[in-house]
C-alpha positions in Angstrom: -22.3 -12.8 44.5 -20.5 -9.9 46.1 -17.6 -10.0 47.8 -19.0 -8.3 50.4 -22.0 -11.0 50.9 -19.3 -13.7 51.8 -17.4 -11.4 54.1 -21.0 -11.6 56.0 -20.6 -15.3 56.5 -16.6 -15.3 57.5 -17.7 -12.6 60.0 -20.7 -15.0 61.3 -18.0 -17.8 61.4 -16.0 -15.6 63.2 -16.9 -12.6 64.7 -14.3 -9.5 64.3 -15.2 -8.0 67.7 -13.7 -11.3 69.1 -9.6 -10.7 67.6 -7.3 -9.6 70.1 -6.5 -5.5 69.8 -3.0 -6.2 68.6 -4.2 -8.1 65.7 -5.4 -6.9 62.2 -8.4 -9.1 60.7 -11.2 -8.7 58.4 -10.6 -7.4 54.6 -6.8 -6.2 54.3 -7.0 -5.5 50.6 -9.6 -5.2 47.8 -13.1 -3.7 47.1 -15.8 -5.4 49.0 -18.3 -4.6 46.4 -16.5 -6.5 43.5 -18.0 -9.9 42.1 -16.6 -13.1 43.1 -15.2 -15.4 41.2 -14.1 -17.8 43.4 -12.7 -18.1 47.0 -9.2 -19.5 48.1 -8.4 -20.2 51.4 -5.0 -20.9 52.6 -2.9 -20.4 55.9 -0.6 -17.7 55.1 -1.5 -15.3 52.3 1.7 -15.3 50.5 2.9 -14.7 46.6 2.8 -18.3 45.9 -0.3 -18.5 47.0 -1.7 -15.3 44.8 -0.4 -17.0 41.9 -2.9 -20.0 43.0 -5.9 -17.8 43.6 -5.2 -16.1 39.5 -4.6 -20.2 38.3 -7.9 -21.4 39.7 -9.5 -17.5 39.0 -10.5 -17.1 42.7 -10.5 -12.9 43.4 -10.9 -13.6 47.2 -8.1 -15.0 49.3 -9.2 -15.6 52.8 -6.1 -16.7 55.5 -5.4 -17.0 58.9 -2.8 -15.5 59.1 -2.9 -11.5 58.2 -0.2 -11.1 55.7 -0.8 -7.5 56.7 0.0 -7.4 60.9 1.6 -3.7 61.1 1.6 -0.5 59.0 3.1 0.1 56.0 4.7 3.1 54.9 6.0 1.9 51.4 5.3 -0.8 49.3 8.3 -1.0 46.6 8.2 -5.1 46.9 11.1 -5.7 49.0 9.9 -8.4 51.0 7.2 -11.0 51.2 4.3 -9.2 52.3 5.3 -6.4 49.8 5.4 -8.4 46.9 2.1 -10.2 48.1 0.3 -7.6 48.2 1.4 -5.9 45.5 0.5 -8.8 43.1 -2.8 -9.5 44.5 -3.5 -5.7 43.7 -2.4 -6.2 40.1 -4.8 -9.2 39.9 -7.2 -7.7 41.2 -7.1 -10.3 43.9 -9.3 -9.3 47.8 -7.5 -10.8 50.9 -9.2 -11.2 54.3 -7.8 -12.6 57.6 -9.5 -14.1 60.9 -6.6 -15.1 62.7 -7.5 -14.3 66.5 -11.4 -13.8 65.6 -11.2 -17.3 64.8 -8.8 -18.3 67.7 -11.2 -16.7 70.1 -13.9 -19.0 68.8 -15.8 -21.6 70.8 -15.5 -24.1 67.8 -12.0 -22.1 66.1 -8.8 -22.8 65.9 -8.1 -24.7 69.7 -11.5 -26.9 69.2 -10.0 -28.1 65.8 -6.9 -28.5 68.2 -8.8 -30.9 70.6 -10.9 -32.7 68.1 -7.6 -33.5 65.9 -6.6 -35.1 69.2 -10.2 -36.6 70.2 -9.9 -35.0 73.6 -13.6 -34.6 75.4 -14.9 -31.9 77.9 -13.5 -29.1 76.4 -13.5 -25.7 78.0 -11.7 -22.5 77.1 -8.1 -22.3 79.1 -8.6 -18.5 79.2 -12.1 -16.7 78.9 -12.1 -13.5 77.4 -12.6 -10.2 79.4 -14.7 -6.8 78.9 -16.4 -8.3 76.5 -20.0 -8.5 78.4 -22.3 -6.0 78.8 -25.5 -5.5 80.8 -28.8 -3.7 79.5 -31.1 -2.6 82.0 -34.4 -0.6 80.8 -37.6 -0.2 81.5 -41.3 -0.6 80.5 -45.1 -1.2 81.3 -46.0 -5.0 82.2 -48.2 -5.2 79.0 -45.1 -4.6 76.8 -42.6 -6.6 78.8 -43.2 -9.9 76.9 -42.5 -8.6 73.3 -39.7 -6.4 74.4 -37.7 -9.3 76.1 -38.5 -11.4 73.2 -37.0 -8.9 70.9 -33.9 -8.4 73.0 -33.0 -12.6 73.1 -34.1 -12.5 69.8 -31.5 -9.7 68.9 -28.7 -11.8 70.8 -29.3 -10.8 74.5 -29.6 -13.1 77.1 -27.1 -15.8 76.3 -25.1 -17.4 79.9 -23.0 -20.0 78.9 -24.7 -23.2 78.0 -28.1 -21.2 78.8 -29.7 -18.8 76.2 -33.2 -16.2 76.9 -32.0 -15.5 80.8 -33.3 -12.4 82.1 -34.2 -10.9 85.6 -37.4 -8.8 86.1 -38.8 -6.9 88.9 -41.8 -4.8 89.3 -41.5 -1.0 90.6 -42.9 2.5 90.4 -41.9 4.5 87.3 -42.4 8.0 88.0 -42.6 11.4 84.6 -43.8 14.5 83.7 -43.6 15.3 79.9 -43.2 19.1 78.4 -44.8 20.7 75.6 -42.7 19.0 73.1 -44.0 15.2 74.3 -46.0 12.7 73.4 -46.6 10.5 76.2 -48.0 7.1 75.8 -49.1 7.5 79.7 -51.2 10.3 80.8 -50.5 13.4 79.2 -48.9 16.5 78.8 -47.6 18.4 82.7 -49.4 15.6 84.2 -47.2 13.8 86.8 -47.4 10.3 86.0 -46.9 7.4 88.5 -47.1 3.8 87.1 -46.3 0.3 87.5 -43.4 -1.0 85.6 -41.3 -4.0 84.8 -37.2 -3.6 85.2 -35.8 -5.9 82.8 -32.1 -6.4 82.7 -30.0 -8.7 79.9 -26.2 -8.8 79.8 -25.0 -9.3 76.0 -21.8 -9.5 73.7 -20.7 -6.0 73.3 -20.3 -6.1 69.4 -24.1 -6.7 69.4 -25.2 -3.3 70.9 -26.7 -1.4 68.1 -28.2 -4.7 67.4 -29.8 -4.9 70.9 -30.3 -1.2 71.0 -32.7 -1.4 67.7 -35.1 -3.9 68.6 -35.2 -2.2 72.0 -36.3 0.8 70.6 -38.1 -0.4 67.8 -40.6 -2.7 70.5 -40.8 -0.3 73.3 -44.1 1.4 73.7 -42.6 4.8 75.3 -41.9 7.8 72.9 -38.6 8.3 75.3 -37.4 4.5 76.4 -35.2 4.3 79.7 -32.2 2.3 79.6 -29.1 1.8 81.0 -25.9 0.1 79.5 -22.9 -1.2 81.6 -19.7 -2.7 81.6 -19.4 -5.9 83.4 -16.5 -7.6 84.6 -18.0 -11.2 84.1 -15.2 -13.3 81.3 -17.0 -14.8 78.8 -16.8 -18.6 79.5 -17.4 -19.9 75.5 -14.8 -16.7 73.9 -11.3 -17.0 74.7 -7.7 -18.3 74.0 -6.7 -22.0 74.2 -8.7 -24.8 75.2 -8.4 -27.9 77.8 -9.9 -31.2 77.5 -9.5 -34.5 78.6 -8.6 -38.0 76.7 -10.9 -41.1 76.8 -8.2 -43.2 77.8 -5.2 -41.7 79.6 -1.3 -42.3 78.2 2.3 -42.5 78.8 3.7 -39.3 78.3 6.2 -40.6 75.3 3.4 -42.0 73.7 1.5 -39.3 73.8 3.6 -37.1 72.2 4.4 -39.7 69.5 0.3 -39.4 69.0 0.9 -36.2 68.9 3.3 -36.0 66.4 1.2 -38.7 64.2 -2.4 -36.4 64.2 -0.9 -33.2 64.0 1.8 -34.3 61.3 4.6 -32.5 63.3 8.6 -33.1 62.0 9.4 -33.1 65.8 8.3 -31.7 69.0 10.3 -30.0 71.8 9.4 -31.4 75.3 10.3 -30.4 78.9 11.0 -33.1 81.0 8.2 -35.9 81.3 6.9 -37.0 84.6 6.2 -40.4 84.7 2.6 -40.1 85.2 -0.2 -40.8 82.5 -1.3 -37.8 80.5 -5.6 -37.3 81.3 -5.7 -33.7 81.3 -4.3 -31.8 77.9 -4.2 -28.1 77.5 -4.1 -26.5 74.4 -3.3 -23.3 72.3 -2.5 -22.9 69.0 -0.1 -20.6 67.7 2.6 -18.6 70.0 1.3 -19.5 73.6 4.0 -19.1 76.0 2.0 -16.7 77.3 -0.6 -19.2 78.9 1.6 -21.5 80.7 0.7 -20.2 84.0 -3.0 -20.8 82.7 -2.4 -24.4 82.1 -0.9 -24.9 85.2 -4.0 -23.8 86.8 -6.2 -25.8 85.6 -4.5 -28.7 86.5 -2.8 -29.8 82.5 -1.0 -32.5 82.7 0.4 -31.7 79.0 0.7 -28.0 77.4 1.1 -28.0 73.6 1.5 -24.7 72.0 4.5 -23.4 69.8 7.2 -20.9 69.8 8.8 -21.5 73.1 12.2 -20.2 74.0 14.4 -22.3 75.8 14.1 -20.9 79.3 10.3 -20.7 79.0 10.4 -24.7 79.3 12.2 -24.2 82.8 8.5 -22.9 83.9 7.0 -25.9 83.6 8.3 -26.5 87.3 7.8 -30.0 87.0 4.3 -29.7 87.2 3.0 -30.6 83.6 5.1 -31.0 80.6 5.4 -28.1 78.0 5.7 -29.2 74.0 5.9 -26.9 71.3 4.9 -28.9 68.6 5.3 -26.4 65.7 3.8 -22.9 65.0 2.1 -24.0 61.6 1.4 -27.9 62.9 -0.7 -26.3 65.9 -2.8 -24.5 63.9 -2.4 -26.7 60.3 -6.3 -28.1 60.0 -8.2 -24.2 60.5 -8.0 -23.8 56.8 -9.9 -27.2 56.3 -12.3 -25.7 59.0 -12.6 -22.7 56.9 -13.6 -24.0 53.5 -15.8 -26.8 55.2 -17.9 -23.9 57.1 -18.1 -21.6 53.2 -19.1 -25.0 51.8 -22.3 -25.7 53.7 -23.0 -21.7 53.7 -22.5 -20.7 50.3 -23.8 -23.5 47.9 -22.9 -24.3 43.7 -19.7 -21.8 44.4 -16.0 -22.7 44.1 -14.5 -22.6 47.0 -10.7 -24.3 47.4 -8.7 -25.1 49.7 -5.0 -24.1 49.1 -2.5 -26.8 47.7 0.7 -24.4 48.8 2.6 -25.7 52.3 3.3 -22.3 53.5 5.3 -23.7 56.6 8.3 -21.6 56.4 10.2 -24.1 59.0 12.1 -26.9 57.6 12.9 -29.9 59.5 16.4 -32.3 58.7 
C-alpha cells in the first residue's frame, strides 16, 4: 500500500476543504508515493514521537496537531519542530495533520467531546460559512432523471438531515447552433425552441469538479448550460464546537468533578458557578475563547474549552459558567478516534496508537 492510498482515507475521514484558512493540514513532509510500512498516530508530531514511529517501523506519522503551523525559512534544528522534522526526514518518516479538518467534522474532535461526556442532541455551536454552493443547469425532460441521479450521486443534494433534495421547474429553452455545432436538437442555423427542465442542487464546494463531471458526462447537450453560485446558507453538520444536552441534569461542582474524571484533566479553571443545574453544555475543543459569545447564544449553561486568559472569564457575565479544562485534555481521545476509523478502513495493516503523552503542561 502507498502512502498516498491511506492519505485517501484520512481525507474521507476528514475532509481538507473543511480546515480553517489559518491552519496547515494534509501531508507536511514525505513522498506520497512511498510504501507504507506502518502508520503511527499520535497528538502532537514531536521527536519523541519520530523515535516511536522508527521503533515500531511505521513511515507515516499522522497528528492532530501540525507540527508544521507557519513557514520555515531554515531548518538547522534549533527547536522542536526543527529537530522533528529534521529526524523524520532522515528516517525517511511522512507526517500528515487534520487538525481543524477534523475539528470541523460532524463526528470530529467536539462529538468525541460530547460522547466522552454522554451528552445527547448534539448540534454544531457554530456552522461553517461560504462553504455551500448552488448548481443550476439545464436539460430536456427525458434526461432530467439520470442527470439528477448523477448529481446526488456525485454529492449534490445533501440539506442537513435530508440527502437527494432538488427543485425542478419546466420552461422554454431557446438556441441557434453555428457551423462548428452539433446539436442534439434540430440542427445547424435552425432556431430551436424547446421544453426543458431547470434543475438546481446546492453542494459542498470542495466537491465541484466532482459535481461538474457527472454533469457533463450525463447531459445529452454537446454545450450543457449551467450556472454555479455562492450561497450564503452555513452549513448546519460542518463547523466549530458542539452543544448537547445531559440525560440527567447536575450541580455545577459536580459536574465539573465529572468533568475532570472523563476527560482526565489535573484541574480545571472555572468562572463563578451559578447555583442552577447544568442541562445545557457547550463545547469546543482546543483554544475557544473565541466562541463564548456563541455559547451564550444558544443558551449553555456550561462552556468548556481551553486556553482562557483571565479576563476572558469576566465574559461569562453570569450567564453560564466558562471552564478551561486543558488544551490537550479537550482534545485527548481524537487520536483514539483516528486509529479506530484506519482500523475498520484499512484491514491486516499495523496501525498504532502512540504511547508518548505529548501534554507539554505539567500540573503540581
Amino acid at each position: 500500500m502507498k502512502i498516498n492510498e491511506i492519505l485517501t482515507v484520512l481525507e474521507e475521514m476528514a475532509p481538507l476543504s473543511y480546515a480553517e484558512d489559518f491552519d496547515n493540514v494534509g501531508l507536511l513532509v514525505g513522498n506520497p508515493a512511498t510504501e507504507a510500512t506502518g502508520i503511527l498516530v499520535c497528538h502532537d508530531a514531536l521527536e519523541s514521537v519520530i523515535d516511536e514511529a522508527v521503533k515500531n517501523n511505521c513511515n507515516l506519522v499522522v497528528c492532530f496537531h501540525p507540527i508544521l503551523f507557519s513557514g520555515l525559512k531554515k531548518i538547522t534544528g534549533k527547536n522542536y519542530v526543527e529537530k522533528a522534522i529534521i529526524k523524520a526526514i532522515k528516517n525517511d518518516i511522512a507526517i500528515y495533520a487534520v487538525h481543524t479538518a477534523l475539528d470541523n467534522h460532524q463526528e470530529g474532535v467536539n462529538k468525541i467531546f460530547c460522547n466522552t461526556l454522554g451528552l445527547m442532541n448534539c448540534k454544531i455551536l457554530i456552522p461553517k460559512p461560504n462553504f455551500i454552493r448552488k448548481l443550476v443547469t439545464y436539460t430536456i425532460p427525458e434526461n432530467a432523471e439520470k442527470v439528477r441521479n448523477a448529481l446526488f450521486e456525485a454529492g449534490a443534494g445533501n440539506i442537513g438531515n435530508y440527502e437527494d433534495c432538488s427543485f425542478n421547474s419546466k420552461g422554454i429553452g431557446t438556441y441557434m447552433g453555428n457551423e462548428n455545432s452539433n446539436p442534439e436538437i434540430g440542427v445547424r442555423f435552425e432556431f430551436v425552441e424547446n421544453e426543458e427542465i431547470k434543475i438546481e442542487v446546492t453542494f459542498e464546494k470542495h466537491l465541484e469538479s466532482k459535481i461538474l463531471n457527472a454533469l457533463f458526462t450525463n447531459h445529452v447537450y454537446e454545450e450543457v448550460a449551467y450556472e454555479i453560485y455562492d450561497i450564503q446558507n452555513t452549513h448546519q453538520n460542518i463547523g466549530l464546537g458542539m452543544i448537547g444536552e445531559l440525560e440527567t441534569p447536575m450541580e455545577g461542582r459536580e459536574f465539573l468533578y465529572f468533568v475532570k474524571e472523563k476527560t482526565q484533566a489535573e484541574g480545571i479553571r472555572h468562572s463563578a458557578l451559578l447555583g442552577k443545574k447544568i442541562k445545557k453544555v457547550a463545547v469546543l475543543g482546543g483554544s475557544g475563547s473565541f466562541a463564548i459569545k456563541n455559547a451564550i447564544k444558544a443558551g449553555a449553561d456550561i462552556f468548556l474549552t481551553a486556553d482562557l486568559k483571565y479576563h476572558q472569564f469576566y465574559e461569562a457575565e453570569n450567564q453560564l459558567i466558562l471552564a478551561d479544562i486543558g488544551h490537550f485534555e479537550s482534545e485527548r481521545y481524537t487520536k483514539n478516534y483516528i486509529v479506530d476509523y484506519l482500523r475498520k478502513k484499512i484491514l491486516n495493516f499495523a496501525i498504532i496508537l502512540s504511547e508518548e503523552n505529548t501534554n507539554p503542561v505539567k500540573y503540581l
